[in-house]
C-alpha positions in Angstrom: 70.0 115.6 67.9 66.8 114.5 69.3 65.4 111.1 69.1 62.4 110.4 67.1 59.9 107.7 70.1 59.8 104.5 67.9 58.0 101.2 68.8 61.0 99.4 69.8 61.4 101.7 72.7 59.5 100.3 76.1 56.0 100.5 76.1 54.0 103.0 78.4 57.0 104.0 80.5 55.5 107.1 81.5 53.0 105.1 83.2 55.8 104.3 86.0 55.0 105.9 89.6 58.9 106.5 90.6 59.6 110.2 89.0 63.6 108.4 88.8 62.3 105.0 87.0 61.1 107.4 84.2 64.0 109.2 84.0 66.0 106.5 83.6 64.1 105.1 81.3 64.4 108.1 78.8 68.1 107.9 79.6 68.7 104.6 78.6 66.5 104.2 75.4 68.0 108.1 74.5 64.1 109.3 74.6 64.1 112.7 73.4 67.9 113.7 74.1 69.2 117.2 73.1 73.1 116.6 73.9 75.7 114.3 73.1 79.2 113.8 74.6 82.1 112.2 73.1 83.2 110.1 76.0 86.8 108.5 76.7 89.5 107.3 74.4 87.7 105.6 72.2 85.3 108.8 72.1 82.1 107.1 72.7 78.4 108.9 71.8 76.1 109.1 75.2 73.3 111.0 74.7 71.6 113.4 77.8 69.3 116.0 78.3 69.9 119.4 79.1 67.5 120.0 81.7 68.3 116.9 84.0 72.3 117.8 83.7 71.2 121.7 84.5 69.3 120.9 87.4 72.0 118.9 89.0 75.0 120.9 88.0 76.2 124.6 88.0 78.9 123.7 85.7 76.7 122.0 83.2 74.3 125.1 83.5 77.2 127.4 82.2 78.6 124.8 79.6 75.0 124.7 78.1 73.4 128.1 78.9 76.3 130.6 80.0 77.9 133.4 77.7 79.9 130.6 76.2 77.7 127.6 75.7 78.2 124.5 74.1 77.1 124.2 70.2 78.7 121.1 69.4 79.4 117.4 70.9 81.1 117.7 74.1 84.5 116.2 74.7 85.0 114.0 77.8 88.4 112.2 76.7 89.7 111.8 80.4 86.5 110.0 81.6 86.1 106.6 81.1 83.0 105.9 79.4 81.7 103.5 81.7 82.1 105.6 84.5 80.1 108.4 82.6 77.5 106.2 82.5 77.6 105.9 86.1 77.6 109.2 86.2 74.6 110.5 84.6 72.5 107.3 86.1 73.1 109.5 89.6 71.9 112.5 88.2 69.3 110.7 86.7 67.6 108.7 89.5 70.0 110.0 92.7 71.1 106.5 93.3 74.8 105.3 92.4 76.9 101.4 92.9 80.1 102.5 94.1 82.9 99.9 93.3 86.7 100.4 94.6 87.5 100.0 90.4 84.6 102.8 89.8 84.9 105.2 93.0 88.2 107.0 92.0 86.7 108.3 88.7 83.5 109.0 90.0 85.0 110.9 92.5 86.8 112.8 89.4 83.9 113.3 87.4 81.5 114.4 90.9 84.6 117.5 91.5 84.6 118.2 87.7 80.7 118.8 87.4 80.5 120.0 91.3 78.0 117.6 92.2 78.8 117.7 95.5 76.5 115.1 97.1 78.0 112.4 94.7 81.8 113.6 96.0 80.2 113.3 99.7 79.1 109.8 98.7 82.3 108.6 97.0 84.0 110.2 100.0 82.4 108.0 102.2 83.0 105.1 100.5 86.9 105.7 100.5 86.7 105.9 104.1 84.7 103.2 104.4 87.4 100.6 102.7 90.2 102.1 103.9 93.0 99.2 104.7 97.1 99.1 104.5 96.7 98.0 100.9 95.1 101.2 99.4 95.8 103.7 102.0 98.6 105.5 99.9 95.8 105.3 97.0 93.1 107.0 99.0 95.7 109.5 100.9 96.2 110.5 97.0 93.0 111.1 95.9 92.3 113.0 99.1 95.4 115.3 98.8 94.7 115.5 94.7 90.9 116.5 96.0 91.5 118.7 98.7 89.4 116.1 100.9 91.3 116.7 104.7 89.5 115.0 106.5 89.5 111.6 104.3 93.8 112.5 104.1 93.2 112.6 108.5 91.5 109.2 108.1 94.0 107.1 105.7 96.9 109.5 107.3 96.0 107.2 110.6 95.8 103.6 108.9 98.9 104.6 107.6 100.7 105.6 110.8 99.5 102.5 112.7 99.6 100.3 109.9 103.2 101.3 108.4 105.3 98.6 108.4 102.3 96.9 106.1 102.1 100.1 104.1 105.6 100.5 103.3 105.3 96.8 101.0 102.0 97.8 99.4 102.1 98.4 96.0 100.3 101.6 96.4 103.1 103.0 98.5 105.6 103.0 95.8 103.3 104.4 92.8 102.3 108.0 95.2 103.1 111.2 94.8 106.5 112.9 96.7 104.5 115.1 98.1 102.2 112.6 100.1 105.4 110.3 100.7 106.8 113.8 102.5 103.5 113.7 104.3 103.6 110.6 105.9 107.8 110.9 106.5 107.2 114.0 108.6 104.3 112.2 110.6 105.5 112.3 114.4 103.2 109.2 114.6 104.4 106.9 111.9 104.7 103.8 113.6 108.2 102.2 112.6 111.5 101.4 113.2 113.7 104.4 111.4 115.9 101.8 109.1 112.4 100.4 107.9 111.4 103.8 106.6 114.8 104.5 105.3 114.7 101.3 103.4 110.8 102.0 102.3 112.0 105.5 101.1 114.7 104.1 98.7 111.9 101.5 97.1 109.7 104.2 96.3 113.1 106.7 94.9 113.9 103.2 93.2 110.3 103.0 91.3 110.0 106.8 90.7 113.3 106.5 88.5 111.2 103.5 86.3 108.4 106.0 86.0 110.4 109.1 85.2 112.5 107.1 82.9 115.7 107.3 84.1 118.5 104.4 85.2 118.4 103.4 89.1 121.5 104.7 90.0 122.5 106.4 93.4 122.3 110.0 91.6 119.4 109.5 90.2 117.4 108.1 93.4 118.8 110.9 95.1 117.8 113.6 92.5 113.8 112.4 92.3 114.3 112.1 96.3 114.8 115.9 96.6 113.7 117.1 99.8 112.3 114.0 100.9 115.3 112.7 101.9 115.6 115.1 104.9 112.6 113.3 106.8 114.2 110.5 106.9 115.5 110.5 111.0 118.8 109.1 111.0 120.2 109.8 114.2 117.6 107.3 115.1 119.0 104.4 113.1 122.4 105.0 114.9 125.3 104.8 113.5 126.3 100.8 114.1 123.3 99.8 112.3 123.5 102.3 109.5 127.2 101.2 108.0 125.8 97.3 108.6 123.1 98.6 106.1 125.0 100.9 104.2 125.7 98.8 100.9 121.8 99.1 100.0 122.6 102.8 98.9 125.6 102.0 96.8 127.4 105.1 97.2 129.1 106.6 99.9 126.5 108.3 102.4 128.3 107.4 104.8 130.1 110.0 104.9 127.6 112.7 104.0 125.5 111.6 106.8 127.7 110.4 109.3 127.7 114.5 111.3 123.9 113.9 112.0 124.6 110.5 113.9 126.4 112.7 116.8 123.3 113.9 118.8 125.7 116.6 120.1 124.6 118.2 117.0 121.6 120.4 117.3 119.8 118.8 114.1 117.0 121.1 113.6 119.2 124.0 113.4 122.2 122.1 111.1 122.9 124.5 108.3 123.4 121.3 105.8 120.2 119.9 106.5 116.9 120.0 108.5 117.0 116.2 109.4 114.9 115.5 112.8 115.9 113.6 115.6 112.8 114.1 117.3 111.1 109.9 118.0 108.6 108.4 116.6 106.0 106.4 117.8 106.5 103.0 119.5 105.6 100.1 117.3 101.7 98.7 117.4 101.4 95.3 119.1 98.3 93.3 118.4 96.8 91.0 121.2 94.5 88.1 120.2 92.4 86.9 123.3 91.4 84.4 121.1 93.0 80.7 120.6 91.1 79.3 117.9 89.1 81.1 114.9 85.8 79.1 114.5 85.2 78.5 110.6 82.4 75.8 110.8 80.4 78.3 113.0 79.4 81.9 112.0 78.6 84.9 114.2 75.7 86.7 114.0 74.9 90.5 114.9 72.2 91.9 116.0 72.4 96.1 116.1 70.4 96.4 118.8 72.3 93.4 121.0 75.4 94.7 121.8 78.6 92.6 121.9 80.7 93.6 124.8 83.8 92.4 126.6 85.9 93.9 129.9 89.6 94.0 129.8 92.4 95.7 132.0 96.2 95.8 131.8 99.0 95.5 134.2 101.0 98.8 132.3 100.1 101.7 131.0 99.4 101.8 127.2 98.0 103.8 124.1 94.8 101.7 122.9 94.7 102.6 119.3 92.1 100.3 117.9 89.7 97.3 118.5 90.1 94.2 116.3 87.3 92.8 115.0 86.0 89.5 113.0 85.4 89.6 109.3 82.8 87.8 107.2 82.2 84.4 107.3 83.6 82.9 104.5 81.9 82.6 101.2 82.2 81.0 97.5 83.2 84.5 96.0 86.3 85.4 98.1 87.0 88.8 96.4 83.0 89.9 97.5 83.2 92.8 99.6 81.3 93.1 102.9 79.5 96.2 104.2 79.2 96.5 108.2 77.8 99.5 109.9 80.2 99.8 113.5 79.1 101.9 116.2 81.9 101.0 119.0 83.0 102.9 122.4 85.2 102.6 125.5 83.6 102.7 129.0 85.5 103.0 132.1 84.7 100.5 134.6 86.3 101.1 137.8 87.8 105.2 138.5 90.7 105.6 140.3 90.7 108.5 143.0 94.6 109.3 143.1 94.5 111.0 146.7 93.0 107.6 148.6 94.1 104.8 146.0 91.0 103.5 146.0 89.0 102.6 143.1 85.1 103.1 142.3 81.9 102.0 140.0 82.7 104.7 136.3 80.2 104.0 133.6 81.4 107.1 131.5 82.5 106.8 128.0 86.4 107.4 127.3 86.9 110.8 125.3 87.9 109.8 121.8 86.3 105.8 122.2 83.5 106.3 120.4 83.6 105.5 116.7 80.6 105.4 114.2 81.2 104.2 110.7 81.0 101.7 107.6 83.4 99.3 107.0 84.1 97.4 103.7 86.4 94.6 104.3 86.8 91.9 101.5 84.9 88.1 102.3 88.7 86.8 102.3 90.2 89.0 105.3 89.6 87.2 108.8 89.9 90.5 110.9 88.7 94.2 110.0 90.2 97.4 112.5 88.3 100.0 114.2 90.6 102.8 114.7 90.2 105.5 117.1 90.6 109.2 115.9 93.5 109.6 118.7 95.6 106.9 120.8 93.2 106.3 124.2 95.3 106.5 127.3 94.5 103.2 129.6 95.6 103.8 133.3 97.2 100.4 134.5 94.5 97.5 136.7 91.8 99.9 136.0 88.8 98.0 134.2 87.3 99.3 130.6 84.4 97.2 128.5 84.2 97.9 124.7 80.4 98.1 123.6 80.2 96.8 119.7 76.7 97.5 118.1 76.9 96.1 114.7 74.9 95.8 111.6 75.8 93.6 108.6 76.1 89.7 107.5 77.5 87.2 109.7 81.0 86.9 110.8 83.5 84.6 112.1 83.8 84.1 115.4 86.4 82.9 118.1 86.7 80.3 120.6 88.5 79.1 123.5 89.3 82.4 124.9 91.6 83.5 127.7 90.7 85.2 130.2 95.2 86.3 130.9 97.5 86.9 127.9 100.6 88.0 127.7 101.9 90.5 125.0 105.1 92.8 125.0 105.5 92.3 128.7 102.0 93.9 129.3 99.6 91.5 130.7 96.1 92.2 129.7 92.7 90.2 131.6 90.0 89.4 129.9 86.4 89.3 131.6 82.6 89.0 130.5 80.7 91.7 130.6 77.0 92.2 131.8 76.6 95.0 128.6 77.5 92.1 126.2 73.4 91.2 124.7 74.7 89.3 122.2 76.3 86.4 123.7 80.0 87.4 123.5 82.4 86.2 126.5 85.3 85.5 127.3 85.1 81.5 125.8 83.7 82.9 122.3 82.3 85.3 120.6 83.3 89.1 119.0 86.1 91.2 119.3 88.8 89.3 119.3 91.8 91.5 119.9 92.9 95.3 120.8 96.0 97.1 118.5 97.6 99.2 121.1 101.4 100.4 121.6 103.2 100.6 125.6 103.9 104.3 126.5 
C-alpha cells in the first residue's frame, strides 16, 4: 500500500518551511501512504496516511487502531469524491475553500469523522450566505445536524422573508418536519391564504417525490399533521370559499366549524388548528431615489458609515438594508463582507415631564457582528437583528455601519421625509458617519421594519 519515492515526484519538498506545505505535498503526490479509500459512486482510490487522519480524528483513530480496525480499502460511497478531497486537504494543512456547491458535504463528512472545527467552519459559512433562496436548504441541514443555533438564524430569514421563501425552490424540496417548523412560527410574516396556498405547493411536490398522483387524498395523506398549522380562522371564511376551488375537494365543509371564532380552537376535539395572529407583514423603506452604478462605494472598517432616522409611529425595526457589490464581469461571484452594525438612541424620552434628552446608549438587541456572502448580481444584502427592536415614535436613533470588504454600490439623491405604510420616517446626517454617508448619498439605504 505504500508508495515507493520515484523521481517524478517534486524535488526537495522536505526542504519547505510551512509544516502544512509538506504535508500536502506528500498528500498530493501519495508520498509514502498506508490507507486507501474507495470514494463515491464511481468508487475512486485516494490514498492517506494514518497518522495525519488519527491526529485529527477520534473516529479515524478507532477505524484504524480500535478493537475493530480497518484491514482493507475503506468504503466512502455516500461522499462525493471531490469533496473527500477537500476533506483530507483540511486535515492536511488546516485550511479549506468553502463553496455553497461544496459546504453541504463538507459539513457531512466534518459530523461523520467529528472534526469539529471544520463543522464550526462550514457552520459559519451557512450563516454567512443565508438569503430567502436557500433558507429552507440551510434550515435542513441545521435540523438534519442538530445545529440550533444556525436553524435560530435561517428560522429568522425565513419569518421576515416568507412571502419570498414560500416561491423558492428550496421550500418545496424540505423535509415535513421543518415545513411544521416554520407553520407553527408565531412570527412568520404572511398573510394566512399565502401560507395555505404555499402549504398545498409543497403537499403538491411531496406527492411527485413519493411517487404518487396529485390528487386531493393524496396531498392530504403526505400533509398529515401539518395541515393543522395552517390558521384558518385567519383567512376568514369570505375569502376561503373565493379560494376554495385550488383544493379540489370539498374542505369546505370540513373546515368551515373553525371559521366561527366562538369556537375555542385550541381545545377543538377535531383538531388543534390555532387562531392565535401572526406577525404583521415587513415593509421595506428606501431613503434612497436613485442607485448609483457608474460610481462605487468604498468602506473603510475603521470609518464608520452612519445615518439618523426617526418615525412618526411606533414600529418593530427588524433589519438594516444595505448596498451589495458593485457590479462586476462575473455576475454569479460571491462577495464576502465583514458587518459590525448597532442602534444608538439619540434623544431619551422621560415619560413623567415629556421632555426629551441627549442618549448615546446602544439599543439592546442592535448590535450585530457577522459575514455576509451576497452574490455580485444582488443590489442589496440584509442585516437582521436577533429580535424585532421596538422604536418609540419622534425619538431619534443613528445606525453605526463598520464594514470590511470590496466596494459597493451606493445611492444618491436621498430624502431626508418618506412616506411608507402610513408611517413617516426622517432622515438626517449624522456626526458618527466617518465615511462620508448622508442623507444625499452614501450607505444604508433602507430599514425592513413592520408597524405594531
Amino acid at each position: 500500500m505504500a508508495k515507493t519515492y520515484t523521481v517524478s515526484d517534486p524535488q526537495d519538498w522536505q526542504s519547505a518551511t510551512d509544516f502544512a506545505e509538506t504535508n500536502l505535498t506528500m498528500l498530493t503526490h501519495k508520498i509514502a501512504c498506508d490507507v486507501s479509500f474507495r470514494v463515491g459512486l464511481k468508487r475512486e482510490i485516494i490514498m492517506a496516511h494514518k497518522y495525519i487522519l488519527v491526529s485529527r480524528s477520534s473516529v479515524f483513530f478507532s477505524m484504524f487502531y480500535g478493537p475493530l480496525a480497518e484491514k482493507a480499502e475503506v468504503e466512502i460511497p455516500e461522499i462525493d469524491s471531490d469533496v473527500f478531497h477537500s476533506f483530507l486537504r483540511y486535515l492536511y494543512t488546516n485550511s479549506v475553500e468553502l463553496t455553497t456547491d461544496s459546504v453541504t458535504g463538507l459539513l457531512y463528512a466534518a459530523k461523520k469523522y467529528s472534526v469539529k472545527s471544520l463543522s464550526e467552519k462550514c457552520v459559519s459559512f451557512l450563516d454567512s450566505a443565508l438569503n430567502a433562496d436557500n433558507a429552507c436548504d440551510i434550515l435542513e441541514q441545521a435540523h438534519l445536524y442538530n445545529e440550533e443555533d444556525l436553524a435560530g438564524t435561517a428560522l429568522r430569514v425565513i419569518t421576515v422573508n416568507a412571502l419570498d421563501v414560500f416561491k423558492s425552490l428550496s421550500f418545496k424540496e424540505m423535509s415535513r418536519q421543518c415545513l411544521n417548523r416554520i407553520l407553527e412560527s408565531d412570527d412568520l410574516r404572511a398573510d394566512e391564504m399565502s401560507v395555505f396556498c404555499a402549504v398545498l405547493w409543497w403537499s403538491e411536490a411531496e406527492c411527485v417525490r413519493q411517487g404518487r398522483e396529485i390528487t386531493p387524498d393524496s396531498k392530504c395523506d403526505v400533509l398529515g399533521d401539518s395541515i393543522n398549522y395552517v390558521r384558518f380562522p385567519l383567512i376568514g371564511l369570505k375569502s376561503f370559499e373565493l379560494c376554495i376551488g385550488i383544493l379540489d375537494k370539498d374542505w369546505l365543509s370540513l373546515l368551515r366549524p373553525f371559521f366561527d371564532t366562538r369556537i375555542d380552537i385550541d381545545e377543538c376535539t377535531a383538531s388543534s388548528m390555532s387562531a392565535r395572529p401572526r406577525k404583521q407583514l415587513p415593509t421595506r423603506v428606501n431613503r434612497f431615489l436613485k442607485t448609483e452604478e457608474s460610481l462605487s462605494w468604498t468602506f473603510n472598517e475603521k470609518r464608520s458609515d452612519a445615518i439618523s432616522f426617526s418615525c412618526d409611529t411606533p414600529v418593530e425595526l427588524l433589519g438594516v438594508m444595505l448596498y451589495g457589490a458593485f457590479p462586476t464581469p462575473d455576475a454569479n461571484r460571491i462577495i464576502s463582507y465583514s458587518v459590525e452594525c448597532s442602534i444608538e438612541e439619540d434623544l431619551r424620552q422621560d415619560y413623567l415631564s415629556h421632555t426629551f434628552f441627549k442618549g448615546g446608549n446602544v439599543l439592546e438587541g442592535s448590535y450585530v457582528e457577522k459575514t455576509v456572502l451576497v452574490s455580485a448580481q444582488e443590489h442589496f444584502m440584509d442585516v437582521l437583528f436577533e429580535t424585532p427592536l421596538h422604536l418609540t415614535k419622534d425619538l431619534k436613533y443613528t445606525i453605526v455601519l463598520n464594514v470590511c470588504g470590496p466596494d459597493s454600490r451606493r445611492g444618491c439623491r436621498g430624502r431626508s421625509t418618506c412616506v411608507k405604510d402610513e408611517v413617516c420616517w426622517t432622515f438626517n446626517s449624522s456626526s458618527k458617519s466617518k465615511n462620508s454617508t448622508d442623507v444625499e448619498h452614501g450607505q444604508i439605504p433602507g430599514l425592513i421594519y413592520s408597524c405594531l
